[in-house]
C-alpha positions as CSV (number, residue, x, y, z in Angstrom):
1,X,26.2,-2.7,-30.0
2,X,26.8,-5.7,-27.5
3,X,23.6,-7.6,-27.2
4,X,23.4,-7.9,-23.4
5,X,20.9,-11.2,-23.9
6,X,23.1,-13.4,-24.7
7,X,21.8,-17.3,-25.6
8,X,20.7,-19.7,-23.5
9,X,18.6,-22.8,-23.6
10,X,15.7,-20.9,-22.2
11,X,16.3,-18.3,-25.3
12,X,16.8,-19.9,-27.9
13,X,13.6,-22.3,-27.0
14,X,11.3,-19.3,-26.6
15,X,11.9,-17.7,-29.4
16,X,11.6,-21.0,-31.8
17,X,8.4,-21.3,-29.9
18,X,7.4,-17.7,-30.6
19,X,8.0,-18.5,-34.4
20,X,5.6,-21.9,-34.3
21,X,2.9,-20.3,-32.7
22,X,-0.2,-18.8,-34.7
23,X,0.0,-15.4,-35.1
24,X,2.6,-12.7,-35.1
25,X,4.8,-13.0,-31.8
26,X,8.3,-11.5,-30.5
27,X,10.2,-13.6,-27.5
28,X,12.1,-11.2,-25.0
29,X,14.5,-12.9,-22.9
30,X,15.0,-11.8,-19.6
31,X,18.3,-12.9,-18.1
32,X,19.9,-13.8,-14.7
33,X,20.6,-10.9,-12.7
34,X,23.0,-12.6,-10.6
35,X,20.6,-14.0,-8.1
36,X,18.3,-11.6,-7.4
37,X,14.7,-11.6,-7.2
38,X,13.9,-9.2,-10.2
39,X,11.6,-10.6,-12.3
40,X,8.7,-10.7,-9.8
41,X,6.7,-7.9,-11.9
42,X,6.5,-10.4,-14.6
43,X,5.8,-13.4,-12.3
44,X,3.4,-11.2,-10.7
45,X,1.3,-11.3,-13.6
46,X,1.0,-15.3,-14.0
47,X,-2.6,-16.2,-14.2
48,X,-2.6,-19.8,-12.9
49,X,-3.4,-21.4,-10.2
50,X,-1.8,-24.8,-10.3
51,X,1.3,-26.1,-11.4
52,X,3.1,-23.1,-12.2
53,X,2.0,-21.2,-9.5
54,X,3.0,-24.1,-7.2
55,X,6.3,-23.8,-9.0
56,X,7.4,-20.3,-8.6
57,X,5.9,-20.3,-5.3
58,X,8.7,-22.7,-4.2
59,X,11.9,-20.8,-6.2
60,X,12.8,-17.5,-7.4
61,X,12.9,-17.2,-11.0
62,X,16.6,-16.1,-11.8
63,X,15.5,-15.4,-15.8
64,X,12.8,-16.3,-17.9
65,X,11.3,-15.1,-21.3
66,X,8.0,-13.7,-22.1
67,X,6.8,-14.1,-25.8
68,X,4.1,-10.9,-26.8
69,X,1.6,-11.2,-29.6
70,X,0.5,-8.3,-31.7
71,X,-3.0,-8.3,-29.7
72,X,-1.5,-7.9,-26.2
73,X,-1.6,-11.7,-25.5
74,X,1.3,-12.4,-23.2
75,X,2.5,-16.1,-22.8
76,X,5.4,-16.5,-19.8
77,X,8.1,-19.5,-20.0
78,X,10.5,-20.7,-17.3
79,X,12.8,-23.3,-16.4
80,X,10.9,-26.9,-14.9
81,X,12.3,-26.7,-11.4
82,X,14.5,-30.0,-10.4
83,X,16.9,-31.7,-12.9
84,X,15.0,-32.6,-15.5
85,X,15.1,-31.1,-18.7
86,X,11.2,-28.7,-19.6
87,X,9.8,-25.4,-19.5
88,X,7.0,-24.4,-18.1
89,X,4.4,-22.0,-20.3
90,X,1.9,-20.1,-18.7
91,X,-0.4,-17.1,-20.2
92,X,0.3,-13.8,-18.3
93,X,-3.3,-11.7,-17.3
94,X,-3.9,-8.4,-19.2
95,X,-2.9,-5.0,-17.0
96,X,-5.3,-2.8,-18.1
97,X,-8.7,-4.7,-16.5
98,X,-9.2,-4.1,-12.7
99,X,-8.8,-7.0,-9.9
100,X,-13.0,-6.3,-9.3
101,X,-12.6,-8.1,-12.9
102,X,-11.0,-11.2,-12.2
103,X,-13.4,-12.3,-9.2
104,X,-15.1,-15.8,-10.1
105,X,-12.9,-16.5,-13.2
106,X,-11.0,-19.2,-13.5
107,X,-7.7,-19.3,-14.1
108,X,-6.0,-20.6,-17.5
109,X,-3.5,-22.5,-16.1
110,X,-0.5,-23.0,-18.2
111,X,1.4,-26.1,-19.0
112,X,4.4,-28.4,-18.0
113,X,6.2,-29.4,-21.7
114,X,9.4,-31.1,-22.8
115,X,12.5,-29.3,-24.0
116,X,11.1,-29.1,-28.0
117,X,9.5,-26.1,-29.2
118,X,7.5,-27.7,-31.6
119,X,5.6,-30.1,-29.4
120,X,5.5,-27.4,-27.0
121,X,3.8,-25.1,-29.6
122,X,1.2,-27.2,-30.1
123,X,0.3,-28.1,-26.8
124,X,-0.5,-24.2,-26.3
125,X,-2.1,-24.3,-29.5
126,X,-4.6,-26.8,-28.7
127,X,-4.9,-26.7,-25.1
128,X,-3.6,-23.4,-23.0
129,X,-4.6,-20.8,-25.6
130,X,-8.2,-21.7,-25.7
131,X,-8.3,-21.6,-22.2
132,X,-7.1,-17.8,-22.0
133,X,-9.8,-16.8,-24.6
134,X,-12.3,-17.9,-22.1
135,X,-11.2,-16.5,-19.3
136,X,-9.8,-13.4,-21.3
137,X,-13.9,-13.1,-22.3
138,X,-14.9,-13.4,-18.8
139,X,-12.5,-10.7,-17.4
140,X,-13.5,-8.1,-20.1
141,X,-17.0,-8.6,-20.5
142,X,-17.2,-8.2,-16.2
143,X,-14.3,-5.3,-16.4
144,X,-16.9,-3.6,-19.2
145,X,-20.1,-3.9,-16.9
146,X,-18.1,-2.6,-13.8
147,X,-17.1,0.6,-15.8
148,X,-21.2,1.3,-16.7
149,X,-22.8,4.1,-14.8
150,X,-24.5,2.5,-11.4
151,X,-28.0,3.3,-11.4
152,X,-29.7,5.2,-8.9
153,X,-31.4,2.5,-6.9
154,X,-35.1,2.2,-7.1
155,X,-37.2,3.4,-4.1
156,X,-40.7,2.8,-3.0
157,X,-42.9,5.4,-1.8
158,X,-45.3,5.3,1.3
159,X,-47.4,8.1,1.6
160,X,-50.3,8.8,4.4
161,X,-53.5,9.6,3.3
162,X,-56.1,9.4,5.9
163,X,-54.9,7.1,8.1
164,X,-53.8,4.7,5.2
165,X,-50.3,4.0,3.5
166,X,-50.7,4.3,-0.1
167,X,-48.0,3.2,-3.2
168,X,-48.4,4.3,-7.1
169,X,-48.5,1.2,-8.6
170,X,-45.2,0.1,-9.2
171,X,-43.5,-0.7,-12.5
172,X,-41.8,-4.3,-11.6
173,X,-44.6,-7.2,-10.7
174,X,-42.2,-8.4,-8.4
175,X,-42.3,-4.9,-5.9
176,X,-46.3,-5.2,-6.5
177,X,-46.0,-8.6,-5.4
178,X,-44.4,-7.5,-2.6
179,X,-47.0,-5.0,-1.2
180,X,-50.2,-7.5,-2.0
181,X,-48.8,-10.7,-0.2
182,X,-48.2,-8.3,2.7
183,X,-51.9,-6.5,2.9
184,X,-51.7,-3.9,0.1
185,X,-55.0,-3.6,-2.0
186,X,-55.0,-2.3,-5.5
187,X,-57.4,0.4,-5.5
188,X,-58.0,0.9,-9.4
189,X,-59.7,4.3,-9.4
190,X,-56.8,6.3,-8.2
191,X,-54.3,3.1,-9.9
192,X,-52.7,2.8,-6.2
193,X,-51.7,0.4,-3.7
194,X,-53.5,0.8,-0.2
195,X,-52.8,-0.5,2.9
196,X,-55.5,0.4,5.0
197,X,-55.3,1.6,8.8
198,X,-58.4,-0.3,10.2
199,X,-56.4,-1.8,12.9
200,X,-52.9,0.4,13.1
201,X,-51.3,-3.0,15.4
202,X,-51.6,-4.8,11.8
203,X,-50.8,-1.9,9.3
204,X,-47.5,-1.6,11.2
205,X,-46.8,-5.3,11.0
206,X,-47.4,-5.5,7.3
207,X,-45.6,-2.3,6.3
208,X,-42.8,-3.8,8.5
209,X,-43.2,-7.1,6.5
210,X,-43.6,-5.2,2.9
211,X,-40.5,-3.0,4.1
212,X,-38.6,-6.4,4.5
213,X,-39.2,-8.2,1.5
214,X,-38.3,-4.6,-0.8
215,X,-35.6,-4.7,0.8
216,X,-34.2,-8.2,-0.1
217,X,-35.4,-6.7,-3.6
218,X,-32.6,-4.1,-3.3
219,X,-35.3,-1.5,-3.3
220,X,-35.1,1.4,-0.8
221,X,-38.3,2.5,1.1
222,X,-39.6,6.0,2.0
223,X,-42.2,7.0,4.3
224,X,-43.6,10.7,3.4
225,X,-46.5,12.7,5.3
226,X,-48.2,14.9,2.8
227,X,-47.8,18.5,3.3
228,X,-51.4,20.0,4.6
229,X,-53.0,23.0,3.1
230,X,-53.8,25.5,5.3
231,X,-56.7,27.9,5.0
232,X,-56.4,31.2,4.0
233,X,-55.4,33.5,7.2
234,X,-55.1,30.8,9.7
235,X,-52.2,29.0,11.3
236,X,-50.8,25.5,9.3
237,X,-51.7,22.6,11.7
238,X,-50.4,19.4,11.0
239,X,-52.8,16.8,11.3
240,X,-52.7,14.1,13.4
241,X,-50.7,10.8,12.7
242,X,-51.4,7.3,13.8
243,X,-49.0,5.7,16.0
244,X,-47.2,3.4,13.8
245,X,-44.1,2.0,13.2
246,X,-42.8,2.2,10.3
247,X,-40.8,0.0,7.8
248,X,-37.4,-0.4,8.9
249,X,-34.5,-1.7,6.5
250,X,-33.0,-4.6,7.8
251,X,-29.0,-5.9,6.5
């Protein structure tokens, strides 16, 4: 069968280069298709953000090669824009992790080298392939804890007993510490938080306060009324409930 890739400068100094790199790699040559812009799937998938990008931000790419590695490690080569003679190598980013991923990674940006595969290999031996193993790291490591179940998020209770607000003692110092600097008292027969309602003006302000400061904490807050129990044969009557505002959560 004709092979419709046929040689070029491009190809034939991939695939040297995919024979002096470590590990087991193929080269696939992707030619010119006349002019048109048909490779942008593969440039799409260039993960730099310097030189190369600046490059194929300027020209089309009318062919290039992209040389695969046994593990899915992708590295993409191109033609130096301008006269001179030189490639340009940069690693290609994985598919299969979502963009969420990539946020706050830095890119591995690829390199600039000289028409000999053998000087080129080394350069991404020593300096563009350690730079994807970082970054690769990064990306899977954040793609793996975006793809864990989400916890429910934790909630605080307030409860009206008598006039007061009153918490089970949280787990997490940092929510106790959140009640006490804003007027909760532990009360360590019923191992509870109280926040008493001598003066209602001031319960308000500090349930407001505790409210605020949970809620920076990522913690939710609910305000509950126990249910009353009625005496046998009469009508349930709810009792009566301070006039108090209650915690609000602010964004």
């Amino acid at each position: 069968m004709h092979d419709p890739t046929p040689d070029t400068g491009l190809g034939s100094f991939a695939a040297v280069l995919a024979d002096e790199l470590p590990g087991d790699w193929t080269s696939t040559y992707h030619p010119d298709r006349g002019g048109l812009n048909v490779h942008h799937v593969l440039t799409n998938r260039v993960w730099d953000m310097n030189d190369v990008a600046d490059a194929l931000a300027k020209r089309n790419v009318d062919h290039c090669a992209v040389l695969h590695r046994h593990d899915g490690t992708r590295l993409f080569v191109a033609e130096q824009p301008g006269r001179g003679e030189g490639y340009l190598i940069a690693a290609m980013a994985p598919d299969d992790a979502p963009e969420e991923a990539f946020r706050g990674v830095r890119e591995p940006d690829g390199l600039a080298v000289d028409a000999d595969p053998f000087s080129a290999a080394e350069d991404v031996t020593v300096d563009l392939l350690p730079r994807y193993y970082v970054a690769l790291a990064q990306v899977r490591g954040d793609a793996d804890r975006l793809a864990m179940p989400q916890a429910d998020p934790q909630r605080v209770v307030m409860t009206w007993s008598d006039g007061s607000l009153v918490v089970d003692k949280p787990d997490r110092a940092d929510i106790a510490r959140a009640l006490t600097d804003n007027g909760f008292t532990f009360d360590p027969d019923r191992d509870v938080l109280v926040l008493s309602g001598d003066d209602t003006a001031h319960q308000a302000a500090s349930a407001r306060a505790a409210g605020t400061r949970l809620d920076e904490l990522g913690i939710g807050v609910v305000l509950r009324h126990p249910q009353a129990r009625p005496a046998l044969g009469t009508a349930s009557v709810a009792p009566p409930t301070p006039t108090v505002a209650a915690p609000h959560r602010s964004r």
